[in-house]
C-alpha atoms as an extended CHARMM CRD file, in Angstrom:
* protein
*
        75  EXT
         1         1  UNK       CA              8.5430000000       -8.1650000000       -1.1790000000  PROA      1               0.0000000000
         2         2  UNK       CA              8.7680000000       -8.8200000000        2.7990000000  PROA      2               0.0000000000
         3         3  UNK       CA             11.4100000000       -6.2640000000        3.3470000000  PROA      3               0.0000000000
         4         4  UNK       CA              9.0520000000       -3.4770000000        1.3170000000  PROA      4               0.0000000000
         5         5  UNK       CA              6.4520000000       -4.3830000000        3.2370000000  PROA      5               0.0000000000
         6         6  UNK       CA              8.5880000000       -3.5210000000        6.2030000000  PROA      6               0.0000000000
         7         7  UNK       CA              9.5330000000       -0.4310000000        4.7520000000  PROA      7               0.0000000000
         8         8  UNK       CA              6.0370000000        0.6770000000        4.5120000000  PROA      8               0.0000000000
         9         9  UNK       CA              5.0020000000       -0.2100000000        7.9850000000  PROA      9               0.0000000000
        10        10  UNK       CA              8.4230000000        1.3290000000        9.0490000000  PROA      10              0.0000000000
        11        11  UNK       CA              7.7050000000        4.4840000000        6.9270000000  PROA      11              0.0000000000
        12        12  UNK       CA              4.1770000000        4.6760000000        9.0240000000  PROA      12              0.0000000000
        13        13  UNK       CA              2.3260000000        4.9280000000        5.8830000000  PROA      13              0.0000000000
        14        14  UNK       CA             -0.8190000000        4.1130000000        6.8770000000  PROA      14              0.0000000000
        15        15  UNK       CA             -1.1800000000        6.9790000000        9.2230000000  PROA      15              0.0000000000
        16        16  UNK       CA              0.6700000000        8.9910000000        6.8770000000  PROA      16              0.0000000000
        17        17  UNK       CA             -2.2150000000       11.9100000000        5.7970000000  PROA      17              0.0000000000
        18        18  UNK       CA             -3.7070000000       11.3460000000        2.1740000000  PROA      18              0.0000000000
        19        19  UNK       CA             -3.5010000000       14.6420000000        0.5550000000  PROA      19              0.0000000000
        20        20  UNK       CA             -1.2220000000       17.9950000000        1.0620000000  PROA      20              0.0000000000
        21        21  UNK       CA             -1.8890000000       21.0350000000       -0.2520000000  PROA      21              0.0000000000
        22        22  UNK       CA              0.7720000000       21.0860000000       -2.6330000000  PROA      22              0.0000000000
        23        23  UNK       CA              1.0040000000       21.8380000000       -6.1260000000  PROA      23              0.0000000000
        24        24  UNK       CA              3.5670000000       23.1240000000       -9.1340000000  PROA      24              0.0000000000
        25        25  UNK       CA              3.7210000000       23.8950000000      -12.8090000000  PROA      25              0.0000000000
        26        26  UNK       CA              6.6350000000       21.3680000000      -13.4330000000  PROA      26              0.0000000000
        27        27  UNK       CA              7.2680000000       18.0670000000      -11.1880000000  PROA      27              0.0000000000
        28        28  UNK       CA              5.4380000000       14.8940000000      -10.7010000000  PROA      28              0.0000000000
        29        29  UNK       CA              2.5100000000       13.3240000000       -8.8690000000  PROA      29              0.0000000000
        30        30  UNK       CA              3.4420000000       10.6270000000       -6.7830000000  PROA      30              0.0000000000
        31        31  UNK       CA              0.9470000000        8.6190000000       -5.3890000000  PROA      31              0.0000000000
        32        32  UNK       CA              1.2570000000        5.3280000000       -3.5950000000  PROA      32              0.0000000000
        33        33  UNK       CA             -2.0620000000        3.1200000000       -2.9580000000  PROA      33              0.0000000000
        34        34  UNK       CA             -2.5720000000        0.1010000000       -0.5830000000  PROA      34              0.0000000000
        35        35  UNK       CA             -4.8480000000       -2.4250000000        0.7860000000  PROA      35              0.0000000000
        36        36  UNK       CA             -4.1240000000       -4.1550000000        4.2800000000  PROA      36              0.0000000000
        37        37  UNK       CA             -6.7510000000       -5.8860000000        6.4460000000  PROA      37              0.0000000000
        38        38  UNK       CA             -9.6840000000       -4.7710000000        3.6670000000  PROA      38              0.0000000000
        39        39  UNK       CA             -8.4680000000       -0.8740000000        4.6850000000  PROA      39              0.0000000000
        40        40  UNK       CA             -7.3750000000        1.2080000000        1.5630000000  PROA      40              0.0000000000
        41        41  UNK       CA             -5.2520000000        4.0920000000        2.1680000000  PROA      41              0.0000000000
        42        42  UNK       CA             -3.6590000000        6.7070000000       -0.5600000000  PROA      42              0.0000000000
        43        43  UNK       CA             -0.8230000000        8.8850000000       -0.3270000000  PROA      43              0.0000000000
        44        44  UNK       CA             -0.7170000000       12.0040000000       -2.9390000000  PROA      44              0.0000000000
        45        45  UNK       CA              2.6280000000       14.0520000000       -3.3630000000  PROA      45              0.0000000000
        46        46  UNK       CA              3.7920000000       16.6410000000       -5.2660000000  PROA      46              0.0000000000
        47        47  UNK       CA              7.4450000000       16.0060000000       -6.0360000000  PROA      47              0.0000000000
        48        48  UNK       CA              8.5940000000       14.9890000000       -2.6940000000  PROA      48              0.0000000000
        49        49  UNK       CA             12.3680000000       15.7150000000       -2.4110000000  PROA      49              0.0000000000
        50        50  UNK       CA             12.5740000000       13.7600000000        1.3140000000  PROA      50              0.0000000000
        51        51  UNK       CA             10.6440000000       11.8850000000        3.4810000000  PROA      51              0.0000000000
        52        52  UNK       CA              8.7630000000        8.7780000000        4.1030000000  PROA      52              0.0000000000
        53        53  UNK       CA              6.8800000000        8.9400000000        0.5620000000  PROA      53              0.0000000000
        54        54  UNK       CA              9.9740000000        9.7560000000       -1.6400000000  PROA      54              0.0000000000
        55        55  UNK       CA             12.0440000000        6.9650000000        0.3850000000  PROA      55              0.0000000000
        56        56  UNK       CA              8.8470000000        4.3620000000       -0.9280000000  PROA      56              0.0000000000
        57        57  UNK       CA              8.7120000000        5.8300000000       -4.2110000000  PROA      57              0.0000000000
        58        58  UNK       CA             12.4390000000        5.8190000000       -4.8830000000  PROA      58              0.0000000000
        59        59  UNK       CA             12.6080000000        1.4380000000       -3.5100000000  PROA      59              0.0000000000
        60        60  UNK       CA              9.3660000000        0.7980000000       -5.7960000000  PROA      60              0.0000000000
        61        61  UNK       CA             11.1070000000        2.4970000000       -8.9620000000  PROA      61              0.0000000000
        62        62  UNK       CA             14.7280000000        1.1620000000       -8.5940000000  PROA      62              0.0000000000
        63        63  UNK       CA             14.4010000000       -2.0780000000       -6.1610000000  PROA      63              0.0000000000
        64        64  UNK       CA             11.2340000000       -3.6050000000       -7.0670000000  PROA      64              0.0000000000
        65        65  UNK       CA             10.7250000000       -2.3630000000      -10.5320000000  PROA      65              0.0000000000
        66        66  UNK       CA             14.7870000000       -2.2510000000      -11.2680000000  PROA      66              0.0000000000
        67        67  UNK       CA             14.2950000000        0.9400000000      -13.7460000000  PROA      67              0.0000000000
        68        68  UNK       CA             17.5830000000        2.0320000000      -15.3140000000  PROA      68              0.0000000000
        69        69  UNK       CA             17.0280000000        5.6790000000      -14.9260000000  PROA      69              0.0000000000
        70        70  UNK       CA             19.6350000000        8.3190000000      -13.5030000000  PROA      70              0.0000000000
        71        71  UNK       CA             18.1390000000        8.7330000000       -9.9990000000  PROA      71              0.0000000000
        72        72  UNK       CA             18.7970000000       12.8340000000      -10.5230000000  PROA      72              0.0000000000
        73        73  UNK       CA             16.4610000000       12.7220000000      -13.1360000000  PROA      73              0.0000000000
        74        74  UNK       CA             13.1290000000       11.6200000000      -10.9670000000  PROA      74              0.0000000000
        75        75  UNK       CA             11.6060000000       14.4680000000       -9.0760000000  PROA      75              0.0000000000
């Protein structure tokens, strides 16, 4: 859990802006929530395909949560 931690602080997430205006017909909604020091902060992404929120997304789906899914198939 340390080392994710460091990847979000490393990522700059908490100065990473909340919302895009982004949007599509077919993909996903990412969104990544936390809570440090009592401050809340949200991230809300359509599909990333690079970048600080898809690198997060990607370690909390296959190193944290260890889901056996082809990686091609996430978007």
């Amino acid at each position: 859990m340390d080392k994710f931690l460091e990847r979000v602080k490393g990522a700059g997430f908490w100065e990473i802006p909340s919302y895009e205006k982004t949007w599509g017909l077919d993909g996903a909604q990412w969104i990544i929530e936390g809570v440090e020091d009592g401050k809340y902060h949200v991230v809300d992404r359509w599909t990333p395909t690079k970048g600080p929120i898809r690198e997060l997304g990607m370690t909390l789906v296959f190193t944290l949560a260890q889901l056996k899914i082809p990686q091609d198939e996430l978007y």
